[in-house]
MITI-413380 format. One record per residue: residue in one letter; x, y, z of N, C-alpha, C, O in turn. Coordinates in steps of 0.001 Angstrom, whole numbers, padded with zeros to 6 digits, always signed. Example, Ala and Ser with C-alpha at 12.3 -4.5 7.8 and 13.67 -1.06 7.14 Angstrom:
// residues 2
A+013190-005690+007800+012300-004500+007800+013200-003300+007800+014236-003319+008465;S+012850-002250+007080+013670-001060+007140+012900+000030+007870+013409+001138+008039;
***
This chain:
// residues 328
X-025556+010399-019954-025236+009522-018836-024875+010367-017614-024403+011497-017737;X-025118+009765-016384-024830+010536-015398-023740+010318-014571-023633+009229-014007;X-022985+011118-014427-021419+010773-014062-021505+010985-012202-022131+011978-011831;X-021085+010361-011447-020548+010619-009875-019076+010973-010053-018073+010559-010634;X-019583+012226-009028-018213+012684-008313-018391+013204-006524-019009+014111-005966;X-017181+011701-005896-016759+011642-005059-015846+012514-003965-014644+012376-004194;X-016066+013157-003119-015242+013873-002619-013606+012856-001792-013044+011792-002055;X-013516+013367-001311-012438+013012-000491-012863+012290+001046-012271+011260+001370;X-013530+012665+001630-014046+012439+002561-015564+011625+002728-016103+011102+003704;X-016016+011794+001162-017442+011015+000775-016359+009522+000669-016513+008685+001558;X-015255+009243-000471-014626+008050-000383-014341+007579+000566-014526+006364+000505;X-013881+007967+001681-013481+007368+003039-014795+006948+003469-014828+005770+003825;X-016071+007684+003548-016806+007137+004557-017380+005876+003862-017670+004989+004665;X-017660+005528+002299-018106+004634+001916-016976+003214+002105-017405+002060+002089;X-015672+003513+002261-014987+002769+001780-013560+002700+003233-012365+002990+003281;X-014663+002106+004281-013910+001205+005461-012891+000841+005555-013092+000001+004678;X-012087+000700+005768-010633+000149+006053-010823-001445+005941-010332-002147+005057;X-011691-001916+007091-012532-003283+007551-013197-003477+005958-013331-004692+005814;X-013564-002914+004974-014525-003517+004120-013328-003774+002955-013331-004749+002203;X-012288-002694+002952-011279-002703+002036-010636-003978+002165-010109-004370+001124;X-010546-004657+003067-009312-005800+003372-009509-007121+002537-008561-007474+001837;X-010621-007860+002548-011174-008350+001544-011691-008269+000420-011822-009294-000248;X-012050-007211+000006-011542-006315-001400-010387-006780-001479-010225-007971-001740;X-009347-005941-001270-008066-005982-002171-007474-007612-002076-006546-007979-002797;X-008038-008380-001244-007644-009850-001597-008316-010552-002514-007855-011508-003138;X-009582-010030-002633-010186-010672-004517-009695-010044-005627-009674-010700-006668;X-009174-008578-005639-008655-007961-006397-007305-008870-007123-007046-009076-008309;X-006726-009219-006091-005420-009772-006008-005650-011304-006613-004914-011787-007474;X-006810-012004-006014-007177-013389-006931-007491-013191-007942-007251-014116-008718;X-008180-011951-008543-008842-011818-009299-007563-011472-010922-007640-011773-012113;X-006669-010826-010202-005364-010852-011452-004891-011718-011397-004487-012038-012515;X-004525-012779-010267-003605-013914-010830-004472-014939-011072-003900-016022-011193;X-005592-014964-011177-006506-016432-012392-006458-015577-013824-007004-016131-014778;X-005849-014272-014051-006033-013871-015076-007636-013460-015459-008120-013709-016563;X-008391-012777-014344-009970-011933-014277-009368-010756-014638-009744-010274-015707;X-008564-010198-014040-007942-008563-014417-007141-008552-014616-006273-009382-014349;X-007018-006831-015633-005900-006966-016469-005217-005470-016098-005946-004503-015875;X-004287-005407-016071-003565-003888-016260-001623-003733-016958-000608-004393-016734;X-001857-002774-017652+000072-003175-017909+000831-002343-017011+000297-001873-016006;X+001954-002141-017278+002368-001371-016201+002225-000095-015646+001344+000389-016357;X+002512+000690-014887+001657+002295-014764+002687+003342-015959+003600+002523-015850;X+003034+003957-016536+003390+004727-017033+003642+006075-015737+002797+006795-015206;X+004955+006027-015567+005069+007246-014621+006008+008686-015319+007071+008711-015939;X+005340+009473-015014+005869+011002-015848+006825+011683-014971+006240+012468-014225;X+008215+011649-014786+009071+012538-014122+010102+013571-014923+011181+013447-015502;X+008998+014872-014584+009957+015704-015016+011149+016584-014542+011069+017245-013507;X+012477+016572-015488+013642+016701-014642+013637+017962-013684+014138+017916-012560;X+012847+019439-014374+012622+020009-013015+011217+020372-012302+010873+021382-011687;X+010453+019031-012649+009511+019407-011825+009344+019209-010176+010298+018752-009545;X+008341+019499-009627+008397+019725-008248+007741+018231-008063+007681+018079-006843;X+007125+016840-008825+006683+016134-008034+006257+014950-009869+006180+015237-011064;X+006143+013988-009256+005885+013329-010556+004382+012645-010542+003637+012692-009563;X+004038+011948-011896+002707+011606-012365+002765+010402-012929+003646+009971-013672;X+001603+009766-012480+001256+008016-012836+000131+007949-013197-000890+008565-012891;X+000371+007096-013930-001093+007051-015096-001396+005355-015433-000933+004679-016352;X-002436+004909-014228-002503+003200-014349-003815+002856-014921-004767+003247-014245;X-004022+002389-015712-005251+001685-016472-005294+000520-015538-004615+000286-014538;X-006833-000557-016446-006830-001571-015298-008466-001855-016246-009090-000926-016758;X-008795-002938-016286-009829-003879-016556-010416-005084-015803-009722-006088-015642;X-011803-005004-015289-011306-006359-015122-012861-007047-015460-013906-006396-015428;X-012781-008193-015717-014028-009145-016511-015241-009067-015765-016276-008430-015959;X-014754-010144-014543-016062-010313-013723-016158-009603-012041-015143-009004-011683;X-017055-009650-011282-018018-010034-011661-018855-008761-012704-019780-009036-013469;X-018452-007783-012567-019232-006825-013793-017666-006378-014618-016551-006087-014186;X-018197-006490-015859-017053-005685-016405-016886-004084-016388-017710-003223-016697;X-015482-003945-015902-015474-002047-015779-014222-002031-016000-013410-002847-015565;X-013886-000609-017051-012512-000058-017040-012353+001042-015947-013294+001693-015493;X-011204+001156-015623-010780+002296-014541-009240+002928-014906-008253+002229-015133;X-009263+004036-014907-007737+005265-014753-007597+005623-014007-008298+006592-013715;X-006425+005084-012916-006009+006033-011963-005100+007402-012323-003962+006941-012411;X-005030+008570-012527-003577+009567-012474-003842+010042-011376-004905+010352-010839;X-002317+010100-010926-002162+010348-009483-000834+011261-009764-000116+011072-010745;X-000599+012262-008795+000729+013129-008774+000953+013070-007204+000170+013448-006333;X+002287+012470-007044+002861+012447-006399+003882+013649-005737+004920+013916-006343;X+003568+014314-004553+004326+015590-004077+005208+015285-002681+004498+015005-001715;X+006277+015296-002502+006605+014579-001786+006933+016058-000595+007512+015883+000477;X+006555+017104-000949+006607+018765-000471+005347+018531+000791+005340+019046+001909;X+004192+017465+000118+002778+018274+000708+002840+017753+001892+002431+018660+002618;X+003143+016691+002671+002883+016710+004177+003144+017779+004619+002206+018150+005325;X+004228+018761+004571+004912+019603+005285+003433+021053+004834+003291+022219+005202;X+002640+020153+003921+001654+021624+004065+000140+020946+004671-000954+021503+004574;X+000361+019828+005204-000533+019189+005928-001516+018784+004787-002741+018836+004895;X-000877+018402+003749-001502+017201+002885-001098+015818+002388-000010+015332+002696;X-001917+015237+001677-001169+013857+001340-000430+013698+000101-001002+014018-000941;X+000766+013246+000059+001433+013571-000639+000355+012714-002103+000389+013438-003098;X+000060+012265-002181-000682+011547-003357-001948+012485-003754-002728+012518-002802;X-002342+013159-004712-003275+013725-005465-003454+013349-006994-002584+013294-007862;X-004829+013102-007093-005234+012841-008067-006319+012102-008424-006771+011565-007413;X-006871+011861-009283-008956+010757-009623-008638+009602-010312-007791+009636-011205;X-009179+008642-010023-010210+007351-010307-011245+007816-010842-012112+008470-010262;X-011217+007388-012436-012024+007735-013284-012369+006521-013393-011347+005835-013399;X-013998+005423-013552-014424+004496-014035-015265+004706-015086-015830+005799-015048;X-015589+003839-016230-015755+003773-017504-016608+002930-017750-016678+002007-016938;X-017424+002917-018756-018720+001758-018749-017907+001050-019544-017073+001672-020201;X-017977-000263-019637-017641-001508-020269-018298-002121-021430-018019-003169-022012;X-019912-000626-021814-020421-001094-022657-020326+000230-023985-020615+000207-025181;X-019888+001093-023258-019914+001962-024464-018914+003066-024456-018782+003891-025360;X-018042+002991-023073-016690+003563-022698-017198+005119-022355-016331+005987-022458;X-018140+005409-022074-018639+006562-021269-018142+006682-019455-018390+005868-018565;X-017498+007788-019373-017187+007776-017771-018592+008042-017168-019536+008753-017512;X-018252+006782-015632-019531+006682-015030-019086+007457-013341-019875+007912-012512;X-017466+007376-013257-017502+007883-012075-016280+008652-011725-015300+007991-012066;X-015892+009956-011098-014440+010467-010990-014389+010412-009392-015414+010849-008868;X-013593+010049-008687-013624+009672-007186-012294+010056-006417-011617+009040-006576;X-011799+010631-005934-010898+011208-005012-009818+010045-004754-010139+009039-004120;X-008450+010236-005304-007450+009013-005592-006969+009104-004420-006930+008042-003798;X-006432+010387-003698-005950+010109-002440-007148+009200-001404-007152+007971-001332;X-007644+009664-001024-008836+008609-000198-008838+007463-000736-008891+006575+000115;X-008793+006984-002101-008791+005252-002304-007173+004817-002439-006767+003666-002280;X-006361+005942-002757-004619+005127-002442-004499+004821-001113-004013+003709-000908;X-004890+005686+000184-004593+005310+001695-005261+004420+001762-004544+003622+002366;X-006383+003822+001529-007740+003033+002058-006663+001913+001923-005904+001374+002728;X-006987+001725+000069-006374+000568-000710-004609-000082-000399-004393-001290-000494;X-003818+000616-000142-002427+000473+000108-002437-000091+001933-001701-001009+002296;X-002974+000321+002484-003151-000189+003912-003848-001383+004043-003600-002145+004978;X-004744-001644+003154-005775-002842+003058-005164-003805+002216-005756-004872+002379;X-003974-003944+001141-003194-004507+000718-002105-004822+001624-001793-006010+001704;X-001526-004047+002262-000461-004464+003790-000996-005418+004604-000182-006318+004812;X-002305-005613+005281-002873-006382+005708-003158-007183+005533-003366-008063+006369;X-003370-007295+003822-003803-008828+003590-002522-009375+003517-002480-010602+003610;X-001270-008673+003349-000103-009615+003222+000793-009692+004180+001904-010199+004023;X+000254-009052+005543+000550-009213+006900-000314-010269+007211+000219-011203+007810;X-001612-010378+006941-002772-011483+007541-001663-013022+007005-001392-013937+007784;X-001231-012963+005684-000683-014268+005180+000762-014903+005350+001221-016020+005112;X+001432-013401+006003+003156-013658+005614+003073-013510+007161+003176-014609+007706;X+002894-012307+008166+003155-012463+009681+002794-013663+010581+001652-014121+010630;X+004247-014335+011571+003747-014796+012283+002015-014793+013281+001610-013816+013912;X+001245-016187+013158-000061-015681+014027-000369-014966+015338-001386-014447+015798;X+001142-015162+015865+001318-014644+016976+002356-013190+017432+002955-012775+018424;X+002045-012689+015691+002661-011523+015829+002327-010131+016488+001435-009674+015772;X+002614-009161+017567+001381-008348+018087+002400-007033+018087+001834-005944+017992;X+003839-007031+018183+004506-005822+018288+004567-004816+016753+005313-005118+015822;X+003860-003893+016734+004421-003173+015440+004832-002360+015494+004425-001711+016458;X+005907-001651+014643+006526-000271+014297+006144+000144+013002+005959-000548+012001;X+006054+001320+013148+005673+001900+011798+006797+003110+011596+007539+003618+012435;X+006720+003256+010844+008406+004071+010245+007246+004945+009173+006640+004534+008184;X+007247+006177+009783+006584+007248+008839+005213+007635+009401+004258+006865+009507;X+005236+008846+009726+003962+009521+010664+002824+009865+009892+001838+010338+010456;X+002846+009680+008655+001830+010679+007386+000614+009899+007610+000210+009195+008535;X+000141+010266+006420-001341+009850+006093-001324+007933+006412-001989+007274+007212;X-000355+007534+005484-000235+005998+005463-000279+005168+006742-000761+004044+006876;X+000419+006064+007814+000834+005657+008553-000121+005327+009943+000020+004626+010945;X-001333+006389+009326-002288+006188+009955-003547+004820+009725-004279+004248+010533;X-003351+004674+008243-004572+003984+007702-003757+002659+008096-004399+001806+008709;X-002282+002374+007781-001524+001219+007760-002064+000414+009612-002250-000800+009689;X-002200+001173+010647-002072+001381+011922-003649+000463+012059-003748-000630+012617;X-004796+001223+011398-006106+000923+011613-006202-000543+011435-006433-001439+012247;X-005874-000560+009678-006149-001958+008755-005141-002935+009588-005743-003906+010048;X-003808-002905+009876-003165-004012+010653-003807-004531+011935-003939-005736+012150;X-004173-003644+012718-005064-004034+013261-006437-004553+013701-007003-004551+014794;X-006863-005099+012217-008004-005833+011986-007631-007947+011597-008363-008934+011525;X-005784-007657+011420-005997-008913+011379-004717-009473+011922-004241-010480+011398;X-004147-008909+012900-003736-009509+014470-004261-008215+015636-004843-007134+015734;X-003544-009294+016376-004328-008448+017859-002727-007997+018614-001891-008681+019204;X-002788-006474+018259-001600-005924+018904-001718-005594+020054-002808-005320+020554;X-000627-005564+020665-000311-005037+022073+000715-003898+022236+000885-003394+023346;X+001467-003444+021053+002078-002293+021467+002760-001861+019939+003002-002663+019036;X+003076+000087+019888+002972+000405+018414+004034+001040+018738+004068+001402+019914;X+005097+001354+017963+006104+002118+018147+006189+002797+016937+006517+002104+015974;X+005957+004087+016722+006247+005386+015616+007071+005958+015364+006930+007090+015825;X+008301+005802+014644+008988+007456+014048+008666+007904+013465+007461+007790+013242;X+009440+008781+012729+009422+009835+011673+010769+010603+011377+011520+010441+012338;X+011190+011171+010660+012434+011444+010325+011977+013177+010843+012945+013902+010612;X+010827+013954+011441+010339+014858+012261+010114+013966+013556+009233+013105+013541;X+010497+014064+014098+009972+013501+015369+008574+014118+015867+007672+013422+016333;X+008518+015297+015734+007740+015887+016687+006237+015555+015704+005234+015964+016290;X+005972+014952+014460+005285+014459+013341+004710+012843+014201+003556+012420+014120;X+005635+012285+014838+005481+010924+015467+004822+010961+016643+003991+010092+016906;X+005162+012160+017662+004528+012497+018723+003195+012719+018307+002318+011961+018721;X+002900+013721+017491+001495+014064+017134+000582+012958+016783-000580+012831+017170;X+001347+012057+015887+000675+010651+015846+000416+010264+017062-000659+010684+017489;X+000995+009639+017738+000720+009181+019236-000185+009808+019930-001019+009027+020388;X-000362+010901+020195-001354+011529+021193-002757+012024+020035-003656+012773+020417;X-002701+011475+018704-003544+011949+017975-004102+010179+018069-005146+010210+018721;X-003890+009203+017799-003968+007982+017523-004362+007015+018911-005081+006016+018957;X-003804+007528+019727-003676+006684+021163-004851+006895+021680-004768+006154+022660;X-005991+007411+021742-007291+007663+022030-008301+006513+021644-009094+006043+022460;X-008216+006145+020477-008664+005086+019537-008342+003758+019616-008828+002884+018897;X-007286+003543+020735-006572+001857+020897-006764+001431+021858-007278+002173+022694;X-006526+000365+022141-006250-000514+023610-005094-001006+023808-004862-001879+024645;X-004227-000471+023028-002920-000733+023085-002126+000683+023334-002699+001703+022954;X-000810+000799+023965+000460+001837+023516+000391+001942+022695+000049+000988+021996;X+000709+003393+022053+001042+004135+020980+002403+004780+021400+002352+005900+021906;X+003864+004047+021200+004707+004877+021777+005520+005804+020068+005659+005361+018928;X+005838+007022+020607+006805+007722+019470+008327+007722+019936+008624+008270+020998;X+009106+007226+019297+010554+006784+019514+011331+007840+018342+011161+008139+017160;X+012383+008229+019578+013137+009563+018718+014503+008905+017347+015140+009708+016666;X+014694+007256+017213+015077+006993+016105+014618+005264+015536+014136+004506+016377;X+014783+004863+014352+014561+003504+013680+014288+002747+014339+013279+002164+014738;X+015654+002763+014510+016214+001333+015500+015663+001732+017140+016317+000952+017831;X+015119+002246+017723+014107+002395+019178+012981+001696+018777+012786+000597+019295;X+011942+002267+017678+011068+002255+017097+010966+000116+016905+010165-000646+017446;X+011972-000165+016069+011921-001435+015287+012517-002530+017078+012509-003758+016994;X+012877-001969+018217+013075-002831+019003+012436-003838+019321+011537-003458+020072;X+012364-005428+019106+011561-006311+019830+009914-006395+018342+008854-007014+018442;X+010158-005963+017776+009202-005410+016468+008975-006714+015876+009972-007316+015476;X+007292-007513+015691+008092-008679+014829+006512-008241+013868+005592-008981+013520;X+006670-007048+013702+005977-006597+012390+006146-005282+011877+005789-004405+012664;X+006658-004832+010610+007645-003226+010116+006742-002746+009562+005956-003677+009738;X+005786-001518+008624+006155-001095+007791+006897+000374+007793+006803+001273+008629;X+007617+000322+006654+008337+001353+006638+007362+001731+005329+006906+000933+004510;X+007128+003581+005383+006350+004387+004507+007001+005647+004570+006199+006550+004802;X+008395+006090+004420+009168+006752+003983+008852+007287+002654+008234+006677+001782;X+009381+008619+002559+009809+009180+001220+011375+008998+000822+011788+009215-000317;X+012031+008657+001686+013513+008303+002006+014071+007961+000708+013388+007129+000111;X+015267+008416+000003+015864+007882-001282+016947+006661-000633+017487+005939-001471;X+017338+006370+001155+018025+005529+001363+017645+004886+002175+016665+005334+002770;X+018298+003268+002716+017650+002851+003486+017419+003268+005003+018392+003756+005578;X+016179+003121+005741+015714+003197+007102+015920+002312+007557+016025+002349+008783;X+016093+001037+006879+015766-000150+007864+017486-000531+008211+018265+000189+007586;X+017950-001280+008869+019559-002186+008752+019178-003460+009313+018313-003565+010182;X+019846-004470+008798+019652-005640+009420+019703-006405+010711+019258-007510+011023;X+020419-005432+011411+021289-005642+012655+020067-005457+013260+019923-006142+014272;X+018921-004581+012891+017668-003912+014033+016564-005254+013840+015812-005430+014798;X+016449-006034+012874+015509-006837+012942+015719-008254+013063+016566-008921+012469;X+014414-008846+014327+015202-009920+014770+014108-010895+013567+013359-010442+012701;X+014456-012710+014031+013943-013568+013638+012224-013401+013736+011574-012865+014634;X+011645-014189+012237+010425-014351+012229+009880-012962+012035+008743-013126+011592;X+010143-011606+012153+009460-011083+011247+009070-010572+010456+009904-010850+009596;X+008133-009751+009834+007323-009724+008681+007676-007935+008237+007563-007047+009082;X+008029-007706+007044+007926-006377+006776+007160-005798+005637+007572-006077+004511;X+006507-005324+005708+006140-004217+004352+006091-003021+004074+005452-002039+004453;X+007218-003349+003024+007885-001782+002322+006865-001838+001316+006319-002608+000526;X+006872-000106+001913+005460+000264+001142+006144+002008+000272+005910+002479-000841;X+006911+002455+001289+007437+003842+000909+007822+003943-000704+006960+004445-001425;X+008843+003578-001207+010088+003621-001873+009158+003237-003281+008655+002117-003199;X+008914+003823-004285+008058+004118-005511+008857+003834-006888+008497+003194-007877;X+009861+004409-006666+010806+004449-008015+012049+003948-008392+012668+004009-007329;X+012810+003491-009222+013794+002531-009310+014927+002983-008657+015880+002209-008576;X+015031+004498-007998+016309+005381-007755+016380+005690-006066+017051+006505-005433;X+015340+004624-005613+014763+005330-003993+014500+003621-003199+014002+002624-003721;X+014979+003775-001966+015031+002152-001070+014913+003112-000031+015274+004267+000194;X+013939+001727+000803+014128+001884+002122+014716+000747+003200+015077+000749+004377;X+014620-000091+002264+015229-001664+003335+016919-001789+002307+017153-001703+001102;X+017778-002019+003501+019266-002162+003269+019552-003606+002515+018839-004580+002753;X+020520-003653+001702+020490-004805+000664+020590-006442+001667+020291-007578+001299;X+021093-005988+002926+021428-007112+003443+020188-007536+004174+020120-008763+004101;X+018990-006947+004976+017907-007355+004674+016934-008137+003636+016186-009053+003981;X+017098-007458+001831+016608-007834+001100+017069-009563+001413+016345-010319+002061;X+018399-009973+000813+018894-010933+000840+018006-011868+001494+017303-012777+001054;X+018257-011329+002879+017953-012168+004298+016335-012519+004221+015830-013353+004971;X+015709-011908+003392+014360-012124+003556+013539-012932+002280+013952-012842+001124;X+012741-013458+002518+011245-014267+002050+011214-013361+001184+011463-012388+001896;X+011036-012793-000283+010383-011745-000507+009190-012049-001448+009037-012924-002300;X+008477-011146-001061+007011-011003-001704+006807-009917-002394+007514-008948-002117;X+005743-009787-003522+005612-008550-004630+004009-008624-004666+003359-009614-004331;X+003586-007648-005038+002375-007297-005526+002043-007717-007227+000986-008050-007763;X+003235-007564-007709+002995-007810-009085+004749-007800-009549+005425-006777-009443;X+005107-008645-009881+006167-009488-010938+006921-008430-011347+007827-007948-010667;X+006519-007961-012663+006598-007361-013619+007085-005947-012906+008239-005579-013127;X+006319-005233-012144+005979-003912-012020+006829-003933-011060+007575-002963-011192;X+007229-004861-009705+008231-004485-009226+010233-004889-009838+011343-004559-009420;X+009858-005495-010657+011931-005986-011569+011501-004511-012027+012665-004119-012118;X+010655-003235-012435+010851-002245-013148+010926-001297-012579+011529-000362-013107;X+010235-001105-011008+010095+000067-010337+010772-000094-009198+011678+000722-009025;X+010602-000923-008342+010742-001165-006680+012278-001160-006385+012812-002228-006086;X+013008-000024-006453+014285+000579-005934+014770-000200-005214+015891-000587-005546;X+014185-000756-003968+014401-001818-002780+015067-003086-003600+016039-003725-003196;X+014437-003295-004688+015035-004733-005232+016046-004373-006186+017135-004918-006004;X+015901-003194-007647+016578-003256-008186+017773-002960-007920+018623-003294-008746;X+018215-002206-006622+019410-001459-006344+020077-002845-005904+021112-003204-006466;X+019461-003666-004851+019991-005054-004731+020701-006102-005457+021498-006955-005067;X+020124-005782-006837+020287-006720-007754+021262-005730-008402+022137-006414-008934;X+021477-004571-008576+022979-003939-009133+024160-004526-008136+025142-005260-008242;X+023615-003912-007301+024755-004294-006281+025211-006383-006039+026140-006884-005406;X+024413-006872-006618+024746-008313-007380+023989-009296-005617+024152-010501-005422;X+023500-008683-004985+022934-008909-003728+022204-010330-004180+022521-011517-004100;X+021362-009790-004558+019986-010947-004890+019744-010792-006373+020106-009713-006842;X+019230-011622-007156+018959-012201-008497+017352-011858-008526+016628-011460-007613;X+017027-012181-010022+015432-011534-009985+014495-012620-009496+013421-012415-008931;X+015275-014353-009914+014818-014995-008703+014555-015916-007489+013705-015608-006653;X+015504-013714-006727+014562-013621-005221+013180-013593-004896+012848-014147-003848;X+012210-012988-005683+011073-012988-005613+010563-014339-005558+010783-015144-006462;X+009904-014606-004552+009204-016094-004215+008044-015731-004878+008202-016242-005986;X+006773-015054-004882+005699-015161-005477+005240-013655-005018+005642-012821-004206;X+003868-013791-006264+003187-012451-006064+002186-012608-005051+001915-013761-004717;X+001616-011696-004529+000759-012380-003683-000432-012610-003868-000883-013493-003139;X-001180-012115-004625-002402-013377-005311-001933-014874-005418-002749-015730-005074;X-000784-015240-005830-000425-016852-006068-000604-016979-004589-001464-017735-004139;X-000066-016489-004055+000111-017080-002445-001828-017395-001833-002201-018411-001248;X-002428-016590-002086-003982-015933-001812-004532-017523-002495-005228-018390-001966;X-004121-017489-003391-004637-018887-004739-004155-020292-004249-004529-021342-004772;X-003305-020210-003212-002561-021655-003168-001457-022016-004199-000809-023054-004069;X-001272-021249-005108-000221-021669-006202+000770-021585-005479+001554-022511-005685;X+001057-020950-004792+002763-020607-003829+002568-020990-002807+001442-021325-002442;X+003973-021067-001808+003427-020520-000588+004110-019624+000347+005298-019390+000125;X+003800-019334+000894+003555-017973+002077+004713-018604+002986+005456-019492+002568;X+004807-017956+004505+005670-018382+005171+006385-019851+005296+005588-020441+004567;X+006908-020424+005520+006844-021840+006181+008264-022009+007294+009061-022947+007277;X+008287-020923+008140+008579-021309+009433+008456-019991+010122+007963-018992+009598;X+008952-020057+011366+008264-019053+012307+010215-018346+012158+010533-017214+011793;X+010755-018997+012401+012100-017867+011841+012425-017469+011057+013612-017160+011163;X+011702-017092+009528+012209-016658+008634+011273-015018+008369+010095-014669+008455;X+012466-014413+008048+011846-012521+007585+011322-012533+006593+012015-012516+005576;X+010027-012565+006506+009258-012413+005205+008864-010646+004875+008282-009809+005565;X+009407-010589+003672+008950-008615+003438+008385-009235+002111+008700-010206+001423;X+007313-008158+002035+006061-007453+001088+006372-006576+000255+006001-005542+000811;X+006964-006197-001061+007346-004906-001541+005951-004249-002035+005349-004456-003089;X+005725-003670-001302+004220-003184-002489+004408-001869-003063+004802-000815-002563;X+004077-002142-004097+003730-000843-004927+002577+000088-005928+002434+001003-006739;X+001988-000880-005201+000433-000665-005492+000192-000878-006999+001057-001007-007865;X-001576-000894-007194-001571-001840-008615-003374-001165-009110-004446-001062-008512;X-003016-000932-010110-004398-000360-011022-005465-001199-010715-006521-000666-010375;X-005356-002940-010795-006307-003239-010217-006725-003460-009170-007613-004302-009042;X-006154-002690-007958-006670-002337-006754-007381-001611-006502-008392-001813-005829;X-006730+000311-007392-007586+000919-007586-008991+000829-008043-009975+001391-007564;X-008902-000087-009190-010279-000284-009775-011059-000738-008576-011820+000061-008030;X-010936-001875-008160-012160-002578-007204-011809-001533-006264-010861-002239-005921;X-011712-000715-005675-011723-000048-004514-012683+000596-005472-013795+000361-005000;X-012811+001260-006530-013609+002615-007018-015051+002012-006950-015989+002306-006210;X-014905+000740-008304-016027+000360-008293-016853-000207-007475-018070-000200-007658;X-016115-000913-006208-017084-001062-004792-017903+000305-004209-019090+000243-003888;X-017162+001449-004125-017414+003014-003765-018529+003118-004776-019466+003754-004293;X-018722+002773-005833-019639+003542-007351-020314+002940-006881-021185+003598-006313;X-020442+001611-006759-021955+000782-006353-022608+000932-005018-023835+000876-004939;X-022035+001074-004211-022380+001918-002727-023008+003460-002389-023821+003878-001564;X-022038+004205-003680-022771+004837-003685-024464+005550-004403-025226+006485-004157;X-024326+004062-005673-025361+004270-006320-026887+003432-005596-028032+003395-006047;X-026415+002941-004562-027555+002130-004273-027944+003298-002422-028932+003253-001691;X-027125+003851-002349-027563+004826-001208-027928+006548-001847-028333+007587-001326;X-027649+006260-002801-028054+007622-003534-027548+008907-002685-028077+009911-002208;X-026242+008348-002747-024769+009849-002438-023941+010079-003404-023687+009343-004358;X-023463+011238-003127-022352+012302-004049-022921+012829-004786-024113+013075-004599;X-022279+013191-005882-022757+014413-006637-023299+013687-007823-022338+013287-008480;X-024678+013272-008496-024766+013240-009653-024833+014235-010880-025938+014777-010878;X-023911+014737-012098-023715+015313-013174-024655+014963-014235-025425+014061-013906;X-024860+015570-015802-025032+014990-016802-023169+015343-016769-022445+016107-016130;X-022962+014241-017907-021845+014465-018622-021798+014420-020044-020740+014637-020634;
***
């Protein structure tokens, strides 16, 4: 059988920001009718290692059946060496005889996919008339988060930190070429989040960035940073105060720091969680229902995102006849 392998930069060009956005919203219907399946990620932290490892399976039925493995290692060192902190492959699997059909560059489908998941739950939870954003974190995310939000409102002005400032500037005069809007870099949070009625925060931060006092009525946040049960970026009195939304149930009561630290601290109950957001996508839930209430997104990304991001890339690239074909 002949195996593809994807570079880093071959995944990006097949796999649009604009093409990702509706992707990851069938992805998302596609687990809560119960089409895909994944259990939780298995994450490897060792006590002195320099960075930890996730290991997410993922199935899903129709419309073709395919298995997919994401492992990914997480370095929270590598911006500072001008990489992304996420490394690691999307391996896909035939569904008929469990032969790998494709290994594909995980960083390029975690930025694509995680920004294209923000959007769809900015497209459903942000006011329609939301246009101010801040973004809290200059990295890789912060760039893709910037593109994809802006495919489904129409902004008028961006405000950047970074806990480097001079990381936020570079954004700005690297980014501001490409808009029709301001790109301003603000030297703290709360500058950044002024007048803001759309957040995400994409921190490596073990505490919170956000405080409640900085965000006004009606809007929308997605915490995207904060990975592990021991690490927040939104302050408990936010959580409270807000709508909250999950990617998946299960995976955030086990991982998403933002909630569980809340719920030690006796803040909010497990259920705070209003719905995942496929239910919301499905009509089973619903999504906002007024223009003054703070709706936040915890995402923490989900195997079957990865999958349909890969296997859209495998079929794109098998019908343009790119990347590398192997025997294996």
């Amino acid at each position: 059988m002949k195996l593809l392998m994807l570079s880093y930069d071959k995944v990006k060009e097949l796999l649009p920001v604009a093409e990702c956005i509706p992707l990851m919203a069938e992805a998302l219907i596609s687990l809560a009718k119960g089409k895909s399946y994944q259990p939780l990620r298995m994450i490897f932290l060792p006590p002195e290692g320099p960075g930890l490892m996730s290991l997410m399976p993922a199935y899903r039925s129709e419309p073709l059946p395919v298995f997919g493995l994401k492992a990914i290692c997480v370095f929270h060192g590598n911006p500072a060496r001008g990489k992304d902190a996420h490394q690691g492959a999307v391996v896909l699997f035939s569904s008929e005889t469990g032969e790998p059909m494709a290994i594909l560059n995980a960083s390029a489908i975690t930025a694509v996919r995680t920004a294209a998941v923000s959007a769809v739950a900015t497209d459903l939870l942000a006011t329609k008339n939301a246009e101010k954003l801040a973004i809290i974190g200059a990295g890789f995310q912060g760039r893709a988060h910037l593109e994809a939000i802006s495919y489904v409102r129409k902004i008028s002005r961006v405000r950047i930190t970074d806990i480097k400032i001079e990381r936020a500037r570079a954004f700005s005069e690297e980014m501001s070429p490409g808009y029709p809007f301001p790109i301003q870099a603000m030297d703290t949070v709360e500058a950044a989040l002024e007048g803001a009625d759309m957040i995400v925060t994409l921190t490596n931060s073990s505490e919170p960035v956000l405080s409640y006092e900085w965000i006004v009525a009606g809007t929308h946040i997605n915490a995207v940073g904060a990975c592990i049960p021991s690490a927040r970026e939104i302050d408990s009195r936010t959580m409270a105060s807000s709508k909250l939304f999950v990617d998946r149930r299960e995976s955030a009561l086990r991982e998403a720091g933002d909630i569980i630290i809340a719920m030690k601290e006796g803040i909010i109950g497990s259920d705070h969680i209003q719905a995942e957001i496929g239910d919301v996508l499905v009509g089973a839930k619903p999504g906002r229902e007024s223009e003054k209430e703070i709706t936040l997104f915890k995402s923490l990304g989900l195997a079957v995102e990865d999958l349909a991001a890969a296997e859209y890339v495998y079929r794109k690239a098998q019908e343009r006849n790119q990347g590398m074909w192997v025997d294996f």
